[in-house]
C-alpha positions as CSV (number, residue, x, y, z in Angstrom):
1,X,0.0,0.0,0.0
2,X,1.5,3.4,-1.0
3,X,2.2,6.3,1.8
4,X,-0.8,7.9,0.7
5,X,-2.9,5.9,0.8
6,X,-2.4,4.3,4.3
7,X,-2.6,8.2,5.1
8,X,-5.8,9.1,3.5
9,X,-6.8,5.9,5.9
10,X,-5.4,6.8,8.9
11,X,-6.9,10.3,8.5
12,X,-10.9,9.2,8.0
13,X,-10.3,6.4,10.7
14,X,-9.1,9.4,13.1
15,X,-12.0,11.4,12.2
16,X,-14.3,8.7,13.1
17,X,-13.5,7.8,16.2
18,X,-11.7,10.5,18.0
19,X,-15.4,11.7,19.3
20,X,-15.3,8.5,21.0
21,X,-15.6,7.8,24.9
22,X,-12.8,7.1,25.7
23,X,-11.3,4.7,27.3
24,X,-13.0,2.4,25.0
25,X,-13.3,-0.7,26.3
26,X,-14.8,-2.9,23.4
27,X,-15.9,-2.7,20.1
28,X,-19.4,-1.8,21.0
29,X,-17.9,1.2,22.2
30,X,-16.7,2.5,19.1
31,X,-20.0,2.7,17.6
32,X,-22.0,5.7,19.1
33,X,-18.6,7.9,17.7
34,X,-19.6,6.8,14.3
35,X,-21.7,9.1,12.2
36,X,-23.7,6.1,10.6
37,X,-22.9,3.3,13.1
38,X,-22.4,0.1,12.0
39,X,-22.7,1.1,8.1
40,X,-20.6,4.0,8.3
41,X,-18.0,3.0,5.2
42,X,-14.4,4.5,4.8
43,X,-12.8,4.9,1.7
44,X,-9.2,5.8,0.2
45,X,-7.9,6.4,-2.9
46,X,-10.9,6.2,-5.0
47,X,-12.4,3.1,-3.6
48,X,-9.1,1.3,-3.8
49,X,-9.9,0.3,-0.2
50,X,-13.4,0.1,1.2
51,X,-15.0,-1.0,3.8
52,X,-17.6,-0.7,6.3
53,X,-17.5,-0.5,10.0
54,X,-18.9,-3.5,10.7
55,X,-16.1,-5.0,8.0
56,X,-13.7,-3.7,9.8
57,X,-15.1,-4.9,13.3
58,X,-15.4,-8.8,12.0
59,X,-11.8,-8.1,9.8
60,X,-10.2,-6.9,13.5
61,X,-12.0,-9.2,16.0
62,X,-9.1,-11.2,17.1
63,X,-6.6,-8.4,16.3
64,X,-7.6,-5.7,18.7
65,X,-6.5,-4.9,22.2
66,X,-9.2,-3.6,23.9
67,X,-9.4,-1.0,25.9
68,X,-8.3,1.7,24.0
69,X,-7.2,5.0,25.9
70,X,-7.1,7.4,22.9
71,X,-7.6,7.5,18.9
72,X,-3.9,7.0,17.7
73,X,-3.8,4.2,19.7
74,X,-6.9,2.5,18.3
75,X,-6.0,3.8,14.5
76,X,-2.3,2.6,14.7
77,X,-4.0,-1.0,15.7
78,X,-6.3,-0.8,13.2
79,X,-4.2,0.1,10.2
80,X,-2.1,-3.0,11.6
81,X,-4.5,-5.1,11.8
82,X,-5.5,-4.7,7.7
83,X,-2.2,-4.9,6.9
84,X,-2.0,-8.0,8.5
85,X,-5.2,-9.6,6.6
86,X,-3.7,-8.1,3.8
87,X,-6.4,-5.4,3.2
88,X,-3.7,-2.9,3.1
């Protein structure tokens, strides 16, 4: 995945969760911070990489270490996470 790409990611990721309660202690918790819930869908470079939230939630399941104390946490896990399905 090029540099821009993974940062066009990171970016919208950010955005849609750093409204969230944190510490976040589950998945579950994630969800109220997302502007269409479950369906909310992030994109980058032109729909190279697409996905919805609830995707993302069964892509990550076994990959996340909950609880979260902040956003860059949570993102820099997340962007991990695809890379290691090899979303990204």
């Amino acid at each position: 995945m090029s540099d821009e790409l993974e940062a066009e990611l990171r970016a919208e990721l950010k955005d849609a969760f750093e409204n969230a309660d944190y510490p976040v202690k589950n998945q579950m918790g994630l969800v109220p911070a997302l502007p269409n819930g479950p369906a909310t869908k992030f994109e980058a470079g032109d729909g190279e990489v697409s996905f919805t939230a609830m995707e993302l939630a069964s892509k990550l399941s076994g990959n996340a270490d909950f609880p979260y104390d902040d956003v860059d946490s949570l993102v820099d896990d997340i962007i991990e996470g695809l890379k290691d399905d090899g979303t990204l």
